[in-house]
N, C-alpha and C positions, 0 to 999 in steps of 0.2 A: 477600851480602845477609842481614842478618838478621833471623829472624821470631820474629814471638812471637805465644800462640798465646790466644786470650782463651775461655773455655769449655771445661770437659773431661768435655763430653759426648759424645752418637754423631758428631757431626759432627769435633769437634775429633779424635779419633781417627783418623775415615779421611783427615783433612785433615793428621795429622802424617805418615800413611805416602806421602800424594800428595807432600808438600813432599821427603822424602828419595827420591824418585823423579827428579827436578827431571833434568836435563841440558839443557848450554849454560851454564846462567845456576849461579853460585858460590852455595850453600845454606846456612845453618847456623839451624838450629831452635834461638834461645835459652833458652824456656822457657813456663812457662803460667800463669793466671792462671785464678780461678776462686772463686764468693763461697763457696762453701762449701772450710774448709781441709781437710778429709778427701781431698777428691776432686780437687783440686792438685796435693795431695803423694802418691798414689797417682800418679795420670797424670803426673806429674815422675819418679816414684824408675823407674817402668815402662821410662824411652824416656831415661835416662841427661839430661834436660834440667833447668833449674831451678824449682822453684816459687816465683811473685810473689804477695807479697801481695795488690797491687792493682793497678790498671790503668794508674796511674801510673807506680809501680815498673815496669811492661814496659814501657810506651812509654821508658821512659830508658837502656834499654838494649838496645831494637832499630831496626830500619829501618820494619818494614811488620808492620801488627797485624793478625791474621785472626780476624773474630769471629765467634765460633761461638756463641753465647749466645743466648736465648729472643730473640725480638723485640722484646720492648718495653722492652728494654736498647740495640737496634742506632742508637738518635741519638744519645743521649748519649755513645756509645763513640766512632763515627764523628766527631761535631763537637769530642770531646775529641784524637782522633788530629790529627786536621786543626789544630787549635790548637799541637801541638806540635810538628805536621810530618811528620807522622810518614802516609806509606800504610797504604792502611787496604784491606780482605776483607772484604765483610759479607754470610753468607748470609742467603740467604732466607727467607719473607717480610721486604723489603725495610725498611719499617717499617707501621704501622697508626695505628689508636684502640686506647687500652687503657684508656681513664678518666682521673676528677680525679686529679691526685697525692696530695689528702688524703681517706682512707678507702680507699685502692686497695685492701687485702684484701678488704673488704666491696661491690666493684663488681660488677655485674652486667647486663650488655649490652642484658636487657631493657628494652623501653620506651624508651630510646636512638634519636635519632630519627637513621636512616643517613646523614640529608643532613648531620645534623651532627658526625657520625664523617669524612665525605668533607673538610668544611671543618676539620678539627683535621688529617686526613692533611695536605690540601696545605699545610697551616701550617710541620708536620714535614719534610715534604720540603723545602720553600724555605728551611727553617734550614738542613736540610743541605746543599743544593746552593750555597749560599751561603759555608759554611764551606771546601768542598771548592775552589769556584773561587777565593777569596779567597787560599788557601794553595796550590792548585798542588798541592796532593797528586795520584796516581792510585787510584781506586776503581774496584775490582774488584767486581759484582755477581756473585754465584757460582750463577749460572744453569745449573747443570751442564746439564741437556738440550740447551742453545744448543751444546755443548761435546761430546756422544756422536758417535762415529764414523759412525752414521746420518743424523741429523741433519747434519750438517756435509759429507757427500756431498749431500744434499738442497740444501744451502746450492753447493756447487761448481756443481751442475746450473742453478739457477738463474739463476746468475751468467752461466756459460758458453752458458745456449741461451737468454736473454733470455725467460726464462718467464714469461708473467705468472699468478700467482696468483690462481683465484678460489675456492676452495673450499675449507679445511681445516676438519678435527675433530680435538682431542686429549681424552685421558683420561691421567689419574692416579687410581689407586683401590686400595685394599686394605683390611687387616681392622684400620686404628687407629694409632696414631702410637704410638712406646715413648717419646714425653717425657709424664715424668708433669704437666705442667702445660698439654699442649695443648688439652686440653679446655675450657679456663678462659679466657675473651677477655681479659681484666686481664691476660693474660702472649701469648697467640697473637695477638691482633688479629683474631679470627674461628675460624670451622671449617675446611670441607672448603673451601668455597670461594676460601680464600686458602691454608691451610698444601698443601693438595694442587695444588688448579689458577692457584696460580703460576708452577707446572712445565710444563706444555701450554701455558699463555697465552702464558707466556716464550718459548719456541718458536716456538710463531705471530706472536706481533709481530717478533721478531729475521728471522723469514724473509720479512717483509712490508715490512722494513726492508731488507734484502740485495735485493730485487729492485729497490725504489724507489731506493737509490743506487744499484744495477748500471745501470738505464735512464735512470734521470734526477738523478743526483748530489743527490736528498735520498729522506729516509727515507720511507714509507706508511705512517701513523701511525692508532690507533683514535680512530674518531668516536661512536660511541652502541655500548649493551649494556643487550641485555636480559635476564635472570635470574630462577631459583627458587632457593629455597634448600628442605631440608626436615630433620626431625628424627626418622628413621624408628625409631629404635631406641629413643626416647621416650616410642613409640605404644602404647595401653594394649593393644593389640592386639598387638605387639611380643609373639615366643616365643622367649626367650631359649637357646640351644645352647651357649652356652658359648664359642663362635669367634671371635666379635667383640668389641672393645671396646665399653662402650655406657658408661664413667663420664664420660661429655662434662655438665658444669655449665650452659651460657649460650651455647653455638655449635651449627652444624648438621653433621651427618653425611653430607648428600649436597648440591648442587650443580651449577647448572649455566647457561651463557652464552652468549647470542651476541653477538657482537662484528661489527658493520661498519665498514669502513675507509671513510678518506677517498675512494677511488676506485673507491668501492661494492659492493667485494668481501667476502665474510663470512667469519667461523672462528667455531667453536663448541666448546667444553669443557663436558667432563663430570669431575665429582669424586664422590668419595667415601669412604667408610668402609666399606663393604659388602661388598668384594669376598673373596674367601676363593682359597688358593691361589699367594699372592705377591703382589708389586707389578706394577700391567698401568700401564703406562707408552706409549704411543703416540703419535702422528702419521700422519695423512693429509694428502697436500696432491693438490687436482687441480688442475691448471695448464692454458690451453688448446696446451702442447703435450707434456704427460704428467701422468703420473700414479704417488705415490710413496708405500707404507709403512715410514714410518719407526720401528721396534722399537725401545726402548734397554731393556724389561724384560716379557716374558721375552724371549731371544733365542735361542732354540734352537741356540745353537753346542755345547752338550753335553746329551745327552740320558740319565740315568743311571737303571738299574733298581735297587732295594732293596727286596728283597723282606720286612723289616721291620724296616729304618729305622734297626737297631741299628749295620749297618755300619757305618755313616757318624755314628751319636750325635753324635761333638765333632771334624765336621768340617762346617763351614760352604757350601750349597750354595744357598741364594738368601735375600734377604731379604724376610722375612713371612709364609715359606712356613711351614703350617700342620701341616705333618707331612713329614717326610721317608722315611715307605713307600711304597710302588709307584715308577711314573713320575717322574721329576721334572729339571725344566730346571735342570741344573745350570751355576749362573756359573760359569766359569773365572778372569773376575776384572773385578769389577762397576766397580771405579774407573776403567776404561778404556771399558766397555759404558755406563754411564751418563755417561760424561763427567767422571767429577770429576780424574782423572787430566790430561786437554787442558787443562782449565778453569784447574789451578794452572800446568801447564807457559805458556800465554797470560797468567795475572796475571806472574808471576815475568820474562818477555821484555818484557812491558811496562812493565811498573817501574823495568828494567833500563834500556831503552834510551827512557822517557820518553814513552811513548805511550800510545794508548788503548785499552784492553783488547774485543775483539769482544762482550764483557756487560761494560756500566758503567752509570755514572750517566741517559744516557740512556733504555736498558733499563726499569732499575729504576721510573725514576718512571712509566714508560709503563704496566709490566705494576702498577705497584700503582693509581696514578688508574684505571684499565680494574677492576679488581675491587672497591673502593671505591665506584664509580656501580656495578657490577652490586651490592652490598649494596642501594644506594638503592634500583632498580631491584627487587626480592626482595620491598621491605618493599611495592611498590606495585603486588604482587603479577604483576612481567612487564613494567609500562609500561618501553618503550623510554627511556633517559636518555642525556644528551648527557655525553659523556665530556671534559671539563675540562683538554684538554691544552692550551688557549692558557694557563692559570693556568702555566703548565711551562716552563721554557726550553730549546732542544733544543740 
């Protein structure tokens, strides 16, 4: 199988070291593609692969294209793979609103009215879904959390003791994203509440989804969400320390959702920007017959002391972590604790043998229509909104 790898950013990175991890399924990394030539041909000469000029150029000489590129690149790559045939990896945020095509440098989210960001979403998404089943390709939604070794015992459990779900919370939070253009909705599609709590939402519909086919051979899909968003690090009253990011343009820094299902069970995410310390990554689920924490960051499988931080200088022991003296939860090896290590091993078996990946196209449009009515939801300061998934085909 061969892949090729579109963005050679953070993602594209840990995504080259997850694909040469692969067992089972025959691997070979062709090469990368990237709008800027600098940072192609670094990330090609680095990992012994080729650098492509364009997106074309890879698709012609691979199998399955993994996009790793900003978001509001992820349709056009996608409905271009699918044109040629070609499987297609598209991380997350699945897709958004990013604005008109003409003047998009100078767009700016304000004033923007959310209901109509939600109807340009499902415009976006039914091209793609359309492309994808038109061609028969498989789409991998790179939902790593669906994919963490906690998560996915949480997932056995439910299967296996006919759980029914009523009650989850997750969070995603730390102190800023390192793409320099996330702060910017003309390239993220939002803030906190999409580029962070994708990640928890993701998880909670995937596990409300495993229990509804486990009992009743179809999915439990979201029906209304209500939300805030806010701008905390904006506020004139904001005392800047130095620890957090605060250069966000046109999006929010903190967030937050509930979500009821069609069989009137809830989940509720929490996002942010704010936190200091690492990435706090979580799930709860209470179930009426248990109840379960699901950790994928931090995870306390190593607990290391440094007493000033120099030991350890240029060795890598979590990511976001703000300092590395005293305490500190150190990864042993985060591709595996967060999932993204399962996540390529399940695209790569499913591609292989023609199936459907446990996060795909499904997924994807779920967890993005679900955050799209919670923007609407935000703007109408809380009012409960009905979540558009008959607009969806499952």
């Amino acid at each position: 199988m061969r892949v090729g790898i579109a963005g050679a950013g953070a993602a594209g990175k840990f995504h080259f070291e997850c694909w040469k991890r692969i067992h089972s399924v025959s691997i070979e990394v062709i090469g990368v593609t990237d709008i800027s030539l600098e940072s192609r041909e670094r990330f090609a000469k680095r990992r012994g692969i080729r650098a492509f000029s364009s997106l074309d150029e890879l698709l012609s000489a691979v199998d399955v294209v993994d996009v790793c590129v900003p978001p509001y690149a992820h349709e056009e790559m996608i409905v271009r793979a699918a044109e040629v045939g070609k499987d297609a990896i598209v991380e997350k945020p699945f897709t958004g609103y990013f604005g008109p095509s003409e003047g998009h440098d100078e767009f700016r989210a304000y004033g923007v009215p959310r209901s109509k960001m939600l109807s340009e979403v499902i415009a976006s998404m039914k091209r793609i879904e359309e492309a994808v089943k038109r061609s028969g390709i498989i789409l991998g939604y790179a939902e790593n959390l669906v994919y963490g070794p906690a998560l996915q015992k949480e997932r056995e459990i439910v299967e296996k003791s006919g759980a029914q779900i009523l009650r989850m919370i997750g969070e995603e939070a730390h102190n800023g994203s390192a793409s320099p253009v996330y702060g910017m909705w003309r390239f993220s599609g939002g803030g906190s509440l999409i580029g962070k709590g994708c990640h928890p939402l993701g998880a909670i519909l995937y596990l409300k989804r495993v229990e509804g086919i486990a009992r009743d051979g179809k999915p439990i899909r979201p029906r209304t969400v209500s939300a805030r968003v806010h701008e905390i690090t904006r506020l004139d009253t904001y005392q800047d320390k130095g620890f957090l990011r605060t250069d966000y343009d046109d999006v929010e820094d903190y967030g937050f959702m509930h979500v009821v299902f069609e069989d009137g069970t809830i989940g509720d995410v929490v996002t942010s920007e704010l936190v200091l310390g690492g990435i706090s990554d979580w799930v709860e689920v209470c179930a009426n017959n248990h109840r379960a924490r699901c950790r994928m960051s931090p995870t306390n499988l190593v607990d290391g002391y440094y007493p000033s931080g120099e030991e350890v200088r240029d060795i890598y022991l979590m990511e976001k972590i703000s300092t590395q003296e005293g305490w500190v939860n150190t990864a042993p090896d985060e591709n595996w604790t967060m999932g993204y290590q399962s996540e390529m091993q399940d695209f790569a078996e499913s591609i292989n043998a023609r199936t459907q990946p446990q996060s795909g196209l499904p997924l994807a449009i779920d967890t993005t229509l679900t955050i799209y009515a919670a923007y609407v939801s935000a703007e109408q300061r809380g009012t409960e909104v009905d979540i558009p998934i008959e607009e969806s085909v499952e």
